[in-house]
N, C-alpha and C positions, 0 to 999 in steps of 0.2 A: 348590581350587575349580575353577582351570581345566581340570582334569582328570577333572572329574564333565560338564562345561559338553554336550559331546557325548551323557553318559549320556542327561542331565535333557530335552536335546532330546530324543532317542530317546524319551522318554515320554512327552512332551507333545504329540508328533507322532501315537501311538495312542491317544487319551486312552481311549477302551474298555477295550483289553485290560492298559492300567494300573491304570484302576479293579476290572477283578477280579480282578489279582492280589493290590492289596490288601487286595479283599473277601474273598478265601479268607485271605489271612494274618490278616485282621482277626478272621476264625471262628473258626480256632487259638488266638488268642492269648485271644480271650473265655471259648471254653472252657477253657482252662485257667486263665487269672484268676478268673474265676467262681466254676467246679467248685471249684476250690482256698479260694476264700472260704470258701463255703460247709461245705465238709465241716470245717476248723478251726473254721468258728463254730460249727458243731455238738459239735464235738469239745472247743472251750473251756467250751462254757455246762455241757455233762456233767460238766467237773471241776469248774465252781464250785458247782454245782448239789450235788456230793457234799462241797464242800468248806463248803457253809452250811448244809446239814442240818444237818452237826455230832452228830448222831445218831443211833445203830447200830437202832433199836426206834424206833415212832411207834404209838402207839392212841389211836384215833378210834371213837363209839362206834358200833354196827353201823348203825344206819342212815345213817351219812352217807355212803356208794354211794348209795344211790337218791334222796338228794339234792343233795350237790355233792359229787363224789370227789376225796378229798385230794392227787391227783395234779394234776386241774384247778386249785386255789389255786393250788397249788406252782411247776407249770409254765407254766400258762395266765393265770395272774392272775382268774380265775373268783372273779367274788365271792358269796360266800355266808355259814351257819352250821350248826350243827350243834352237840349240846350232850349231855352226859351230869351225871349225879351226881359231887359231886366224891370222893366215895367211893371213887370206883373208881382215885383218885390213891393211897390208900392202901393197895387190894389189890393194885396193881403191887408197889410199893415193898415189900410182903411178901413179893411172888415171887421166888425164889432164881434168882441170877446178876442183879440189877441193883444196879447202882452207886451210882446215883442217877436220879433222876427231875425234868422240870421239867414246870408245867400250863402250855398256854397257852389262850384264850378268844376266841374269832373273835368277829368285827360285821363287817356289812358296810354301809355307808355306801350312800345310796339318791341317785339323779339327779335333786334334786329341790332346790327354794331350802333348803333348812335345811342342805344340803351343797354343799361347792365340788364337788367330784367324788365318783362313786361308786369309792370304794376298800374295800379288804380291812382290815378294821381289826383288829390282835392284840394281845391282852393279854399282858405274860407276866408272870411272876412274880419279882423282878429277885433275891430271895434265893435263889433256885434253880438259875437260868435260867443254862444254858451254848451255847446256841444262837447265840440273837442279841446280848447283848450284848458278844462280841467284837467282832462287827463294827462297832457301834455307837461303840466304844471309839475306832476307827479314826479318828472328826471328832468323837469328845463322851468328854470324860477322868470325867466324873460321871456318877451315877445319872437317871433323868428325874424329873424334879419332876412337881407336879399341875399337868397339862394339857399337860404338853409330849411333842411326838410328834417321832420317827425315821422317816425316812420313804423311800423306796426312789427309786432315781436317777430314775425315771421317772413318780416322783409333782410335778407343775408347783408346787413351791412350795421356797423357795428357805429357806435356814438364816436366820433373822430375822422372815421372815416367819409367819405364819399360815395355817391352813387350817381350812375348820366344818366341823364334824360334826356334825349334829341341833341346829346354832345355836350349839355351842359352837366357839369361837376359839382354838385349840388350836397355843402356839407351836412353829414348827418346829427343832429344837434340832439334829438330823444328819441327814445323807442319808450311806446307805449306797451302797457301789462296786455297779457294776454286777453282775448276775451273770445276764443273758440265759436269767433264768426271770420268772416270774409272783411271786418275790419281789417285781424291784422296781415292783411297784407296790402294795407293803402299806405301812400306815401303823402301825407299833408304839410301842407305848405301857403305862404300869405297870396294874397291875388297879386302884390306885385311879381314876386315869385313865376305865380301860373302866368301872367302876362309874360315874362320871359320865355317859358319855354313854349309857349305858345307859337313867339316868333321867330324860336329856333327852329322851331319845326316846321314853320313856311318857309325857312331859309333851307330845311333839308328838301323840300318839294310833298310835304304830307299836308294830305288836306283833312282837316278835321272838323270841316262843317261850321267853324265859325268865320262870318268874317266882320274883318274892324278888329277894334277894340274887344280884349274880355272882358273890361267893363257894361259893354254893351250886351252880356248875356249872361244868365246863372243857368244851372242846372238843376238846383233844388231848393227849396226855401223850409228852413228849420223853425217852426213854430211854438211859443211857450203861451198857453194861451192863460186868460187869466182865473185868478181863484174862483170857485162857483161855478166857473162855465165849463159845458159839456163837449169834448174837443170832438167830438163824433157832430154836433151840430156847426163849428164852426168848419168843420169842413164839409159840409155838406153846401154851407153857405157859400163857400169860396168855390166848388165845382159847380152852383146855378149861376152864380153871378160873377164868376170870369172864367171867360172862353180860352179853351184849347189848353185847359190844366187839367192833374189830377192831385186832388187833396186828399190824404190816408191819414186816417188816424191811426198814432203808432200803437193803442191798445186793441185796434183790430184787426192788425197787421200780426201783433204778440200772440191774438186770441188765435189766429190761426196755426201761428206755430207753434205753441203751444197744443192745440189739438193734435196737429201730424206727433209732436213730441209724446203726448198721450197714447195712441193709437201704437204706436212705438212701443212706449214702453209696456201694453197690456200686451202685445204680441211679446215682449223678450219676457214678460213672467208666466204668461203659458209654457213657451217652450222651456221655462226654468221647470216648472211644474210637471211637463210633462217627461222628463230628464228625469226628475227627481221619483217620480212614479216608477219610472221602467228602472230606470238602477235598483230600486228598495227593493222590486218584487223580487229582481236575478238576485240583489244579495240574500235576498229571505229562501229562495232556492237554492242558490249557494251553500248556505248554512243546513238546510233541510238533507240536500244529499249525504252530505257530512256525519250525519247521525250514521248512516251506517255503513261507510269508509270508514271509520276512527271506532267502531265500537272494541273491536280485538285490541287494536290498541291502548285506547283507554282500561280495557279491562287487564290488562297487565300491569298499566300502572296500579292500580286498585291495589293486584295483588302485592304488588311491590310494597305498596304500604300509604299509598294516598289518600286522603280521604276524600268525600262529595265535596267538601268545599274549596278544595286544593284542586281538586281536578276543575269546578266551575271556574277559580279565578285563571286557570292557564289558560282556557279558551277566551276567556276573556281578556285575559292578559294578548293573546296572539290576535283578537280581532283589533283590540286597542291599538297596537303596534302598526299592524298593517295600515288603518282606517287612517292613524296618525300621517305614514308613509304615503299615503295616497292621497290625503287632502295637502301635506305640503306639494304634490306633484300638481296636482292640481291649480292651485293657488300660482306654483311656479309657471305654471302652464298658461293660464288665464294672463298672468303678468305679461305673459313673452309674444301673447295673440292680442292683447290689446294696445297695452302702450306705445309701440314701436308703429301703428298703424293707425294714428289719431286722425291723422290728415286724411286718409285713404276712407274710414269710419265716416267725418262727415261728410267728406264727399256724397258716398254712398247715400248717407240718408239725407245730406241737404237737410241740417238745421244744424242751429249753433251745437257747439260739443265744446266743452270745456274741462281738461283732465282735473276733478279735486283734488286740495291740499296733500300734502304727505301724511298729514295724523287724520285726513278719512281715508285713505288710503290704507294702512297699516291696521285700523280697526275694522275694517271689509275683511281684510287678509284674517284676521284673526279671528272675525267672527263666522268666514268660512270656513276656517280650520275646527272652528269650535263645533260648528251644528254641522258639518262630514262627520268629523269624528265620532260627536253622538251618535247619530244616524247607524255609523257600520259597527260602533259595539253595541245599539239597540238591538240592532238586528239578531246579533249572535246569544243575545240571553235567550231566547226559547229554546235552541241546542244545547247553551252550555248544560241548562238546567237535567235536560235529557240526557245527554250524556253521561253528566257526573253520575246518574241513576242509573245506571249498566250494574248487572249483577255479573260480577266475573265469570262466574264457574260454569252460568248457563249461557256467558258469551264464547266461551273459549268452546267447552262442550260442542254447540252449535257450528265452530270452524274445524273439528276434529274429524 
């Protein structure tokens, strides 16, 4: 400690040109914490986002484009419905190359007293359905009983507790793992289930465009098609040869968001790059003016008894310090602009976001403190060097 004692004067003595060196380290290090969030969370939410489809084929019937697009539920949490004949679960299941097939039947919950929130409500069909009840499996070893719903990490209602939908009180049995799409905030539940609140909600006066039985209608059909075959052909087969559907292949649903996530992420590592440009050059300036601020200085110490290498290691000692102080600001900084605003973040970009683990978290944090830090005591060796080479007699001389 007693050998920083000198440094820590030395920067308390300029408090300006301390404050921006660790402003510029602090830039460094945010942009790269940040950037680096970021494009993982993007890059997380993508795999979970393929990894809960669970589903090579999805058909949905043609007009639900022009009402709510099944990319919107998915990724956005967009709530809405959209409904076909259930008929058309059995002209899939005809189609050659599927495996199997599961229906599921959208509701959407309205912002109004008869509901706690407005969520995505799905029905699925639990003898069928290989989608979601894996995940489900994960905090609920059973089937769902009548009225008990699954409900996505970002639905405010806790395992025990309750939530209405059109007045019905509908226990909460699991919540599913995160997966930084517009899943989690669906509330899934068995078709007897949606058949009730279905006819609660003709009992409150909402019309929801189905009528009968929900038996008599799906809203989307989950396809496993089989080994060998190419699910981009089997739905290409299923939109010539049956009418008023749309068949997506969920790899070229992925492929495109995946692109936008791409595009994304080449724009956040420019502007890391270009962050990282304009910082180095100000700190290389920074340090450059400094040669001759500090020459009388240093040339005192000289005289006092320092040598070149005592005098190189205390600038470097003081750039260390600072660069240190400023990449944790940073770091600190990046933390308190990103995580706090995950939700706000996908919105914005509309595509899955999913925050990583705490140990890629903590090695980001660390390896932005590591390459800041580098950075602003690289910077500072072509002055220490110079400096330490000041000839006192002709520095002082020169200020006389």
């Amino acid at each position: 400690m007693k050998r920083l004692s000198p440094v820590r004067k030395n920067l308390a003595r300029k408090p300006g040109r301390t404050a921006a060196l660790i402003l510029l380290t602090a830039l460094l290090a945010l942009s790269v914490f940040g950037g680096s969030m970021i494009i993982l969370s993007l890059r997380g939410g993508l795999n979970s986002l393929e990894n809960r489809l669970g589903a090579d084929v999805i058909v949905v019937p043609s007009t639900a484009k022009s009402k709510t697009n099944l990319e919107q539920i998915l990724l956005q949490g967009t709530t809405g419905y959209f409904y076909m004949d259930r008929e058309k679960l059995d002209r899939v299941l005809e189609t050659d190359g599927v495996e199997s097939a599961s229906p599921q039947v959208f509701l959407a919950s309205l912002r109004a007293s008869c509901c706690s929130v407005p969520v995505q409500v799905i029905g699925i069909d639990q003898e069928t359905d290989f989608t979601v009840q894996p995940w489900i499996a994960e905090s609920y070893s059973q089937t769902l009983n009548e009225k008990e719903v699954a409900v996505g990490c970002r639905v405010s209602a806790a395992i025990g507790e309750s939530i209405r939908i059109y007045g019905v009180n509908c226990p909460v049995v699991a919540r599913l793992a995160e997966t930084g799409t517009g899943l989690d905030t669906a509330v899934y539940c068995s078709k007897e289930t949606l058949q009730q609140l279905l006819d609660a909600a003709r009992g409150l006066g909402h019309d929801l465009k189905i009528s009968g039985s929900s038996d008599a209608v799906i809203s989307a059909v989950y396809i496993k098609v089989r080994d060998g075959v190419d699910p981009q052909k089997v739905a290409d087969d299923i939109n010539i040869h049956i009418r008023k559907v749309e068949a997506v292949s969920t790899k070229s649903m992925l492929t495109g968001v995946s692109d936008s996530l791409k595009a994304v992420s080449a724009t956040i590592t420019w502007l890391i790059a270009a962050l990282w440009i304009l910082a180095l050059i100000i700190l290389f300036i920074v340090f450059a003016m400094m040669v001759n601020e500090r020459r009388r200085e240093l040339a005192v110490y000289r005289l006092l008894g320092m040598s070149r290498n005592m005098l190189s290691s205390m600038i470097l000692k003081e750039a260390i310090l600072c660069s240190l102080a400023g990449a944790l600001c940073g770091v600190a900084l990046g933390a308190a602009l990103v995580f706090p605003f995950t939700t706000l973040i996908e919105q914005s970009l509309k595509l899955p976001y999913l925050t990583p683990a705490a140990g890629t978290i903590i090695l980001c944090a660390l390896l932005a403190l590591a390459v800041s830090a580098v950075a602003g005591s690289a910077a500072s060796l072509r002055t220490a060097r110079k400096l330490s080479r000041v000839d006192p007699g002709a520095t002082l001389r020169e200020g006389a």
